[in-house]
VEXDREN-2710 file (C-alpha; in Angstrom, 1 decimal):
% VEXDREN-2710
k/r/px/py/pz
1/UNK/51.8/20.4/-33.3
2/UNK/52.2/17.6/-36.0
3/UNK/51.8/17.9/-39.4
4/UNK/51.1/14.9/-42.0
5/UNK/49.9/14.5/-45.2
6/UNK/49.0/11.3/-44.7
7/UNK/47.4/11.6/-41.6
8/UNK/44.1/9.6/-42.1
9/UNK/46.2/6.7/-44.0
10/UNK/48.6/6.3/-40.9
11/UNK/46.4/6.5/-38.4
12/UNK/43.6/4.6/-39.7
13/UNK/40.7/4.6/-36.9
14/UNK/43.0/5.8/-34.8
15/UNK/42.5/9.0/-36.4
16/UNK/38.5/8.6/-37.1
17/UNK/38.0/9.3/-33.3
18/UNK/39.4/12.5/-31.6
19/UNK/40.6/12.3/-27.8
20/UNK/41.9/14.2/-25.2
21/UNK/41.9/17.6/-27.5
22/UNK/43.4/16.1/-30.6
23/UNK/42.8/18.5/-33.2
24/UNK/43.0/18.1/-37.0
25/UNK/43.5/21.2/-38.8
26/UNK/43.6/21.1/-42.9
27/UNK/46.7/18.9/-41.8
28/UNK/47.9/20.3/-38.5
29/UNK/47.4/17.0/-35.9
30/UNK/48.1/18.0/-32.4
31/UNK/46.9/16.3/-28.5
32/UNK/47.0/12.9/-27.3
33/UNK/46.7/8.9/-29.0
34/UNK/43.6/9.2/-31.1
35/UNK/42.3/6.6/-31.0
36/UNK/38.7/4.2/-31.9
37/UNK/40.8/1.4/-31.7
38/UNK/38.9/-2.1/-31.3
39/UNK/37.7/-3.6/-28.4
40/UNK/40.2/-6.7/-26.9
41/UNK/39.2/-10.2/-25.1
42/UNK/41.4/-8.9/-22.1
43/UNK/39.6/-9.7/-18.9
44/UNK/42.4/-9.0/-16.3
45/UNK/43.9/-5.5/-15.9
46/UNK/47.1/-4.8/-17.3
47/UNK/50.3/-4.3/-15.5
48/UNK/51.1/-0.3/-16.0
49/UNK/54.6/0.6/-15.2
50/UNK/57.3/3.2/-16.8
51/UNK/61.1/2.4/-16.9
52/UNK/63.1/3.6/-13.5
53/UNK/65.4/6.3/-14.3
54/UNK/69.0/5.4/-15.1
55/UNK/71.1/8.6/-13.0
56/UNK/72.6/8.6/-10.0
57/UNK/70.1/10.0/-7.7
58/UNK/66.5/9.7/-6.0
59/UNK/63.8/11.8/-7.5
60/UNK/61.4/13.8/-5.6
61/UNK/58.2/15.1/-6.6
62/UNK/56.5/18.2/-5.9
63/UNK/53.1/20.0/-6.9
64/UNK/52.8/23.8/-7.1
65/UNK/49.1/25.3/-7.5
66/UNK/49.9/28.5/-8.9
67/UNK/47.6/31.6/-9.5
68/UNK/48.1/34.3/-12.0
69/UNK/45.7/36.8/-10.3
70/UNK/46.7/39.5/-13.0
71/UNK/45.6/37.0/-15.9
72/UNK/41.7/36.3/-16.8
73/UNK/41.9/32.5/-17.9
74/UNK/41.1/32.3/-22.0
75/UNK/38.8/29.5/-21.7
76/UNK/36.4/30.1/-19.1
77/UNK/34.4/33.7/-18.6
78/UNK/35.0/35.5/-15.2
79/UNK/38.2/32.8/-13.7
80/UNK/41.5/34.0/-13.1
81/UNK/44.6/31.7/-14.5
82/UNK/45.4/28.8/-12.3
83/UNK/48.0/25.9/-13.0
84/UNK/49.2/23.0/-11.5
85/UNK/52.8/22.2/-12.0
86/UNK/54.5/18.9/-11.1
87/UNK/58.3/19.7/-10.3
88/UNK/60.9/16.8/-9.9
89/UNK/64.2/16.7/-8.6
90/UNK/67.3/15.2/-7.2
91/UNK/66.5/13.7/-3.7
92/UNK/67.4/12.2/-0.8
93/UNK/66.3/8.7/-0.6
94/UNK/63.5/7.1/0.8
95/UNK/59.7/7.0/0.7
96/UNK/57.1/5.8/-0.7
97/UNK/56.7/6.4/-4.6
98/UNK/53.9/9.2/-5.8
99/UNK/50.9/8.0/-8.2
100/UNK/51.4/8.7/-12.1
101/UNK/47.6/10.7/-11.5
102/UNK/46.3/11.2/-8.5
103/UNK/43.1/8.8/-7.9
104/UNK/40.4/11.5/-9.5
105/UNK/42.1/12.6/-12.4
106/UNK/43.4/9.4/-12.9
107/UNK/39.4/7.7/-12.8
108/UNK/38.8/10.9/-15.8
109/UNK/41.6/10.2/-17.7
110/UNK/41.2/6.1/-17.4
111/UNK/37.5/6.1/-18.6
112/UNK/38.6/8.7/-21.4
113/UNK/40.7/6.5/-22.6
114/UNK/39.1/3.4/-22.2
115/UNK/36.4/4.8/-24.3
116/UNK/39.2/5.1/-27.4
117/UNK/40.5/2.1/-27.0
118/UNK/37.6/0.4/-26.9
119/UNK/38.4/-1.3/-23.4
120/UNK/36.8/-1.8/-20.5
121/UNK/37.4/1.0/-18.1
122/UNK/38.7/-1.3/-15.2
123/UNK/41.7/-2.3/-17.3
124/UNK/43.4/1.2/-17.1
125/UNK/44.4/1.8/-13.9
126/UNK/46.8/5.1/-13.9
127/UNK/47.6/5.4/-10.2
128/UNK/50.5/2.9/-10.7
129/UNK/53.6/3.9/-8.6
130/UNK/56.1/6.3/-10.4
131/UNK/59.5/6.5/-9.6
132/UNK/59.4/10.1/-7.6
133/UNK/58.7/10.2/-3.5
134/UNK/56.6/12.8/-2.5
135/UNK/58.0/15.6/-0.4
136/UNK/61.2/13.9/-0.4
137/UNK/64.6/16.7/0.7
138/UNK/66.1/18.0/-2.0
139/UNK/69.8/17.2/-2.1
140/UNK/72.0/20.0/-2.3
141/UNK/73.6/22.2/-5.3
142/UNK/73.0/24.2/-7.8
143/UNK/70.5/22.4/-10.4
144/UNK/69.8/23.8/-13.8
145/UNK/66.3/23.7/-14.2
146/UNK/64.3/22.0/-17.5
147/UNK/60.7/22.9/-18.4
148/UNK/58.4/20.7/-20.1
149/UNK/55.3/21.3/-22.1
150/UNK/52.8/18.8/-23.4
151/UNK/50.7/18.6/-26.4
152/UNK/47.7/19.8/-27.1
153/UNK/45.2/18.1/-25.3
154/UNK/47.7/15.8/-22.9
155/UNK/48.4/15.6/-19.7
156/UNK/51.6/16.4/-18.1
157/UNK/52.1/13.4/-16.5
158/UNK/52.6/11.5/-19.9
159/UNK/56.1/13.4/-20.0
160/UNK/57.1/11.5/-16.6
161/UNK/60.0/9.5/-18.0
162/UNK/61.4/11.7/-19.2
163/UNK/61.1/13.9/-16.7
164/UNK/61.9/11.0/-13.9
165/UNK/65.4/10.5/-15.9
166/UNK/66.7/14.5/-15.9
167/UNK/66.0/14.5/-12.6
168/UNK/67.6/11.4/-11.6
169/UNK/70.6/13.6/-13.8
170/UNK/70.7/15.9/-11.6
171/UNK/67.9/18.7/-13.0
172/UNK/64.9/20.2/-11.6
173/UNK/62.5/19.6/-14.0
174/UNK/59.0/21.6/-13.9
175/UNK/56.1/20.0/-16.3
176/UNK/53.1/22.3/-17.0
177/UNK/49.9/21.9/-17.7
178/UNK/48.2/24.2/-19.6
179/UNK/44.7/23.8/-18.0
180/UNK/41.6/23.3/-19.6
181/UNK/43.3/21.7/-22.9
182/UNK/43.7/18.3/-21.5
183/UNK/40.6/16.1/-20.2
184/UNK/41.5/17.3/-16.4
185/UNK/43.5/18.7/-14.0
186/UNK/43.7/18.0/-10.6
187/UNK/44.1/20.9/-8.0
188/UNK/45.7/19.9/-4.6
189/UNK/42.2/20.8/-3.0
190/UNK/40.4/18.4/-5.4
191/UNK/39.0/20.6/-8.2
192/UNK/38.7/19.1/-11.2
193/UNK/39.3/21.5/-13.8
194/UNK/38.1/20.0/-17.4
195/UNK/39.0/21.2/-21.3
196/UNK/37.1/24.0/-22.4
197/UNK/38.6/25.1/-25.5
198/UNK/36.3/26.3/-28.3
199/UNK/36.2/24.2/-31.7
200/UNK/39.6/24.6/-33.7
201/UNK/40.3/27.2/-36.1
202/UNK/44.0/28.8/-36.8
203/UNK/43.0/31.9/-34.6
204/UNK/42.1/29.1/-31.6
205/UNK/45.4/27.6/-32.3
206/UNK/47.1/31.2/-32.3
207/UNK/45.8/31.5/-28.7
208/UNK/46.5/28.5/-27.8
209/UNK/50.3/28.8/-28.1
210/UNK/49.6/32.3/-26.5
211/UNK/48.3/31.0/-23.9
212/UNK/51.0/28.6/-23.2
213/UNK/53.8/30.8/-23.5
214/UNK/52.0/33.3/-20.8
215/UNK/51.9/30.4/-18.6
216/UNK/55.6/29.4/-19.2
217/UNK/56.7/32.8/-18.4
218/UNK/54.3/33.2/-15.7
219/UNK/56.1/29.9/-14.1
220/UNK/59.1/30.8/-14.8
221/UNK/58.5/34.2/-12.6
222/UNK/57.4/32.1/-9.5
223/UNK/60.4/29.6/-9.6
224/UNK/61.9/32.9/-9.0
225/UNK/60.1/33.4/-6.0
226/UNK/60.9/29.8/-5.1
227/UNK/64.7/30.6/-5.5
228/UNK/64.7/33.7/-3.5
229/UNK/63.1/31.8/-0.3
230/UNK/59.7/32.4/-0.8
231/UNK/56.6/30.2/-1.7
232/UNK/54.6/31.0/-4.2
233/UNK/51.8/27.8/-3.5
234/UNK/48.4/29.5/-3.8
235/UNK/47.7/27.3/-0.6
236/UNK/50.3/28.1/1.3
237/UNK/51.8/24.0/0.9
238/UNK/55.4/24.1/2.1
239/UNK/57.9/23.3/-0.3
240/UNK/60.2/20.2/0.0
241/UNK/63.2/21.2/2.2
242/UNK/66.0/22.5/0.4
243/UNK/63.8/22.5/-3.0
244/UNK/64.2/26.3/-3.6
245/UNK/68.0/26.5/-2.9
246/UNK/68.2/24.0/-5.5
247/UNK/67.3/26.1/-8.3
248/UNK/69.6/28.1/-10.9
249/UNK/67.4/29.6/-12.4
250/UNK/70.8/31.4/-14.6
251/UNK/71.1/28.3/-16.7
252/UNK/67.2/27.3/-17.9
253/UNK/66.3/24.6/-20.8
254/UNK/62.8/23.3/-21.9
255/UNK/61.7/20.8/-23.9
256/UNK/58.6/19.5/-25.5
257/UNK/55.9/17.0/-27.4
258/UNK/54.1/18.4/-30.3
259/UNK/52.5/21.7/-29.4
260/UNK/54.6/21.2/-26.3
261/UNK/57.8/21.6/-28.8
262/UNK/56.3/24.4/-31.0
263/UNK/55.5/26.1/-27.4
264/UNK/59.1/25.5/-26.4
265/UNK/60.4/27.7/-29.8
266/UNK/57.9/30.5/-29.1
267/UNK/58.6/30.7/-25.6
268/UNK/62.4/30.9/-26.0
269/UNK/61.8/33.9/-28.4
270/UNK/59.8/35.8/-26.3
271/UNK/61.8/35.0/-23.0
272/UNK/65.5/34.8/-23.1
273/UNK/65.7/33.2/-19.7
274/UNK/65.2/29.9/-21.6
275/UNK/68.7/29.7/-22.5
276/UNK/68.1/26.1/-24.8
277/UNK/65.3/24.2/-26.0
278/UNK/64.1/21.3/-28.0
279/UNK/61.0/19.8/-29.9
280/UNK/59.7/16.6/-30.1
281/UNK/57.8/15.9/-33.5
282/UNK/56.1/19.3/-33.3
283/UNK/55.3/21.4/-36.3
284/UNK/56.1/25.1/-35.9
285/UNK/52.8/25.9/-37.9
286/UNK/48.9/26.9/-37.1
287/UNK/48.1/25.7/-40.6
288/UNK/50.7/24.4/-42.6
289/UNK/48.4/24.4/-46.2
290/UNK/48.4/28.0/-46.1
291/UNK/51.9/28.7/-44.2
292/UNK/50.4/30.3/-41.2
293/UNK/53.6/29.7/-39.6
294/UNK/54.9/30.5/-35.7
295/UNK/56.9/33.7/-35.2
296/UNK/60.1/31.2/-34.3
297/UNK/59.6/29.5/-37.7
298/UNK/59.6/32.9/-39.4
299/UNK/62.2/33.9/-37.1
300/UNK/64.9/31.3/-35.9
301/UNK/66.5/31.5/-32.3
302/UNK/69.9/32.4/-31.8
303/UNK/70.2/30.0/-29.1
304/UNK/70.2/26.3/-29.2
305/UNK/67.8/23.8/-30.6
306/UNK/66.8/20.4/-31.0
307/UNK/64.5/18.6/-33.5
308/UNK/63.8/15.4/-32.7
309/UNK/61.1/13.4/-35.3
310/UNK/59.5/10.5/-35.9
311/UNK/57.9/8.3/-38.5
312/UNK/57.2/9.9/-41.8
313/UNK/57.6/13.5/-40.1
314/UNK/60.7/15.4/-40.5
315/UNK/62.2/18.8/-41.8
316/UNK/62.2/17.3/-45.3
317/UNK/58.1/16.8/-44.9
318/UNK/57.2/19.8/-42.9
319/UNK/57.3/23.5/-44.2
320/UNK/57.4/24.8/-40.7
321/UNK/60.5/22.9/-40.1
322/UNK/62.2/24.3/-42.9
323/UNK/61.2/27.4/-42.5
324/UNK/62.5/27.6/-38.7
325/UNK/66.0/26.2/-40.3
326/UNK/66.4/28.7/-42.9
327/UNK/65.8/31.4/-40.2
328/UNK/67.9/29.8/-36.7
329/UNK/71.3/31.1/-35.9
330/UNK/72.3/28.8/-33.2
331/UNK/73.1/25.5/-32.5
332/UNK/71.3/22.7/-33.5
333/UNK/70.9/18.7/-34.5
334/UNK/68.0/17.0/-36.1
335/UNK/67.1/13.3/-35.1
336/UNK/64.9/11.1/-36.9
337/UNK/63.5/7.4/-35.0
338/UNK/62.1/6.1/-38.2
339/UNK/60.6/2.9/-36.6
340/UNK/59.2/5.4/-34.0
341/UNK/55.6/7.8/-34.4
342/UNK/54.0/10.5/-33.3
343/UNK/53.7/9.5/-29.4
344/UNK/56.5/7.8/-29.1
345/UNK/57.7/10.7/-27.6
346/UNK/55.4/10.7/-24.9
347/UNK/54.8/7.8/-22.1
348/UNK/52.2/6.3/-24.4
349/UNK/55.3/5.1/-25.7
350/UNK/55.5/2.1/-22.8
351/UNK/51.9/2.2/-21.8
352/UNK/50.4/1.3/-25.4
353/UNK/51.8/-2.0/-25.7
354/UNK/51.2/-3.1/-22.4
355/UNK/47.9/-3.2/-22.9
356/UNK/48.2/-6.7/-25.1
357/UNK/46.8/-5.0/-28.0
358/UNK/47.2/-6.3/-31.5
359/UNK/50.7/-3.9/-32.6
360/UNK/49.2/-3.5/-36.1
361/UNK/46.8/-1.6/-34.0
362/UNK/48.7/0.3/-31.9
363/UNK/51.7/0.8/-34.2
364/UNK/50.2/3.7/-35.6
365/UNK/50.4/5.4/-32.2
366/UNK/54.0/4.7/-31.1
367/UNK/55.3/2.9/-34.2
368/UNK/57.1/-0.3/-34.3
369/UNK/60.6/0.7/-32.5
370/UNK/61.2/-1.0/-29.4
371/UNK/59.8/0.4/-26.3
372/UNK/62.3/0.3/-24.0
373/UNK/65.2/1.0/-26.4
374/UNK/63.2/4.4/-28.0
375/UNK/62.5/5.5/-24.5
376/UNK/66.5/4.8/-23.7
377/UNK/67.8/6.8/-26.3
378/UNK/65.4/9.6/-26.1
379/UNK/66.7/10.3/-22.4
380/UNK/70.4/9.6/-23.7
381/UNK/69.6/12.2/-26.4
382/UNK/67.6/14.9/-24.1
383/UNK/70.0/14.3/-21.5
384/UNK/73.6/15.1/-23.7
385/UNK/71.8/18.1/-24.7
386/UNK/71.0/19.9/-21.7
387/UNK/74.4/19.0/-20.3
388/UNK/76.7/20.1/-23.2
389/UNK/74.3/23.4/-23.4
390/UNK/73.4/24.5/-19.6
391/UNK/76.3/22.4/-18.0
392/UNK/78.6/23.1/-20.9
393/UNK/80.1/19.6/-20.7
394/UNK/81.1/18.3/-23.9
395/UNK/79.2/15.7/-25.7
396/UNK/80.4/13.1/-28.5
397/UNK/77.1/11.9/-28.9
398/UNK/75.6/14.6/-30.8
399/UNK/79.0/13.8/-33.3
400/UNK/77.2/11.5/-35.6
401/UNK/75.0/8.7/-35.3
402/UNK/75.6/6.3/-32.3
403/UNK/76.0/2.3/-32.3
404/UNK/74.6/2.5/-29.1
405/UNK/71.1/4.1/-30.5
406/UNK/70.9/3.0/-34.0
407/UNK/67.2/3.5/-33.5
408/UNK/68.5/7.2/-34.3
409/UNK/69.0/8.8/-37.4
410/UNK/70.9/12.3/-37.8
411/UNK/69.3/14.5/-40.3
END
């Protein structure tokens, strides 16, 4: 969740339009790009694309359809709890690359979108090739394994480079999504599951994050299964060879974007398997005008932590923030990309201005930072974290700011 006072100035129409779940409460702004943004003379479809991971190895990509029989889903009377998680990891190399969505949810998500941006839906294709095979072996070794949680009304998939450059590290990266917030989720059998949640209050918000953390833990327990040999696919899919000997599940991280961050802090105080964590521009708070704060604002982690802002959002603007630094015993760093907003953090981040849109339109999206160089030192920075804390390999970068990333600030 993101919090700004100035949320209506900054965003202009991009905030006078709601999509995919953004919420504005009092001055809590969580989901994805809001947008209304004008219509453009573009007549031929842009070329979408993400940056190829930078590590040493192949990715492969997996999909889990998990079922939490003991778990009523929130959002809709009388249905059990069912996710789809994507999981990506080091691979042997070869194949043909997977879709960023496959072709159904990708048709949802493009005309959603299209509607915001005042395009024409044909110009948003998101079944562009990835840079993860499908099914690919996984190579061997012990991997430590990163979660990742979107915001509030996103899909998973706008995590993927990210996600595409810890695996190319050498983790196993699982990204959730926390059905019926975003606009869709695909199920490997085709079901199209689509948002349900209620209209937002603090209490919705409350079980929101709820939610999430169930379904973090709930993942977490069948990775376990995964580990020990097992497969825990509600269809009975086999795994990738080697994919479950591939897990240590002994040395677990997880990481973030806006209610995605303030989900990683709440899981990591209920579930100490999470051994580090980190949040990108999310507010710790349900409402941050009456300081209806999360429990790990109130309470701090003893383990480590990263803050990682944007914009005009930052410890020194959000309550939540300060709160959660007044009460955490552990390690942690705060970094600031000034020329950088809200989903910058996200793979709107490249997408946006690919679109040929005017950047005084866009800008208060994913600011005016470079694309490629934001999205560069966001993997540098999520990367050094996870290996100094669950490979314990020391890091220099988190020493002070870097001439390499002066996009960066340290806080």
């Amino acid at each position: 969740m993101r919090r700004t006072r100035s949320t209506h100035r900054r965003f202009g129409a991009l905030a006078c339009a709601v999509v995919t779940g953004a919420v504005v409460t009092g001055a809590v702004v969580t989901g994805a790009v809001v947008a209304a943004i004008p219509a453009t003379a573009a007549t031929a479809p842009p070329r979408l694309d993400l940056p190829p991971p930078t590590g040493p190895h192949a990715v492969g990509v997996t999909d889990l359809h998990l079922v939490d029989h003991a778990r009523r889903d929130p959002w809709v009377p009388g249905a059990v709890r069912e996710l789809v998680v994507t999981v990506r990891y080091p691979a042997r190399r070869g194949g043909a690359p997977a879709p960023f969505l496959p072709p159904a949810a990708a048709e949802v998500m493009a005309r959603a979108d299209a509607a915001r941006l005042g395009l024409d839906a044909g110009l948003l294709d998101y079944r562009f090739a990835t840079h993860s095979v499908p099914g690919a072996a996984a190579l061997g070794g012990d991997r430590p394994v990163v979660l990742y949680s979107p915001g509030l009304g996103e899909s998973r998939a706008f995590g993927t480079a990210l996600s595409e450059q810890l695996a190319a590290e050498g983790y196993v990266v699982v990204a959730l999504d926390h059905t019926h917030e975003p606009p869709v989720v695909e199920f490997p059998d085709g079901r199209l599951a689509r948002r349900a949640l209620p209209p937002s209050s603090a209490e919705v918000l409350k079980e929101v994050l709820a939610t999430r953390v169930r379904d973090t833990r709930f993942v977490l327990d069948r990775l376990q299964v995964l580990a020990a040999g097992g497969n825990p696919d509600a269809g009975g899919r086999r795994p990738p060879p080697g994919l479950g000997r591939a897990l240590d599940l002994s040395r677990v991280g997880m990481f973030g974007h806006s209610a995605g961050g303030f989900t990683a802090g709440e899981t990591m105080l209920s579930d100490r398997r999470v051994d580090a964590g980190a949040d990108l521009d999310g507010s710790m708070a349900y409402a941050q005008s009456t300081g209806d704060f999360g429990r790990v604002a109130e309470e701090g982690l003893d383990r480590p932590f990263l803050l990682m802002s944007a914009g005009d959002h930052s410890a020194a603007s959000d309550p939540s923030w300060q709160r959660f630094l007044a009460n955490h015993r552990g390690w942690l760093r705060q970094l600031h990309l000034p020329a950088g907003e809200h989903f910058s953090y996200t793979d709107h981040q490249v997408l946006l201005p690919r679109l040929g849109l005017d950047p005084a339109v866009t800008a208060p999206a994913v600011g005016t930072v470079d694309p490629a160089r934001s999205v560069a030192a966001q993997r540098a920075y999520l990367t050094a974290f996870f290996d100094r804390h669950l490979r314990h390999r020391p890091q220099r970068l988190f020493d002070g700011p870097s001439d390499r990333y002066p996009e960066v600030e340290f806080r």
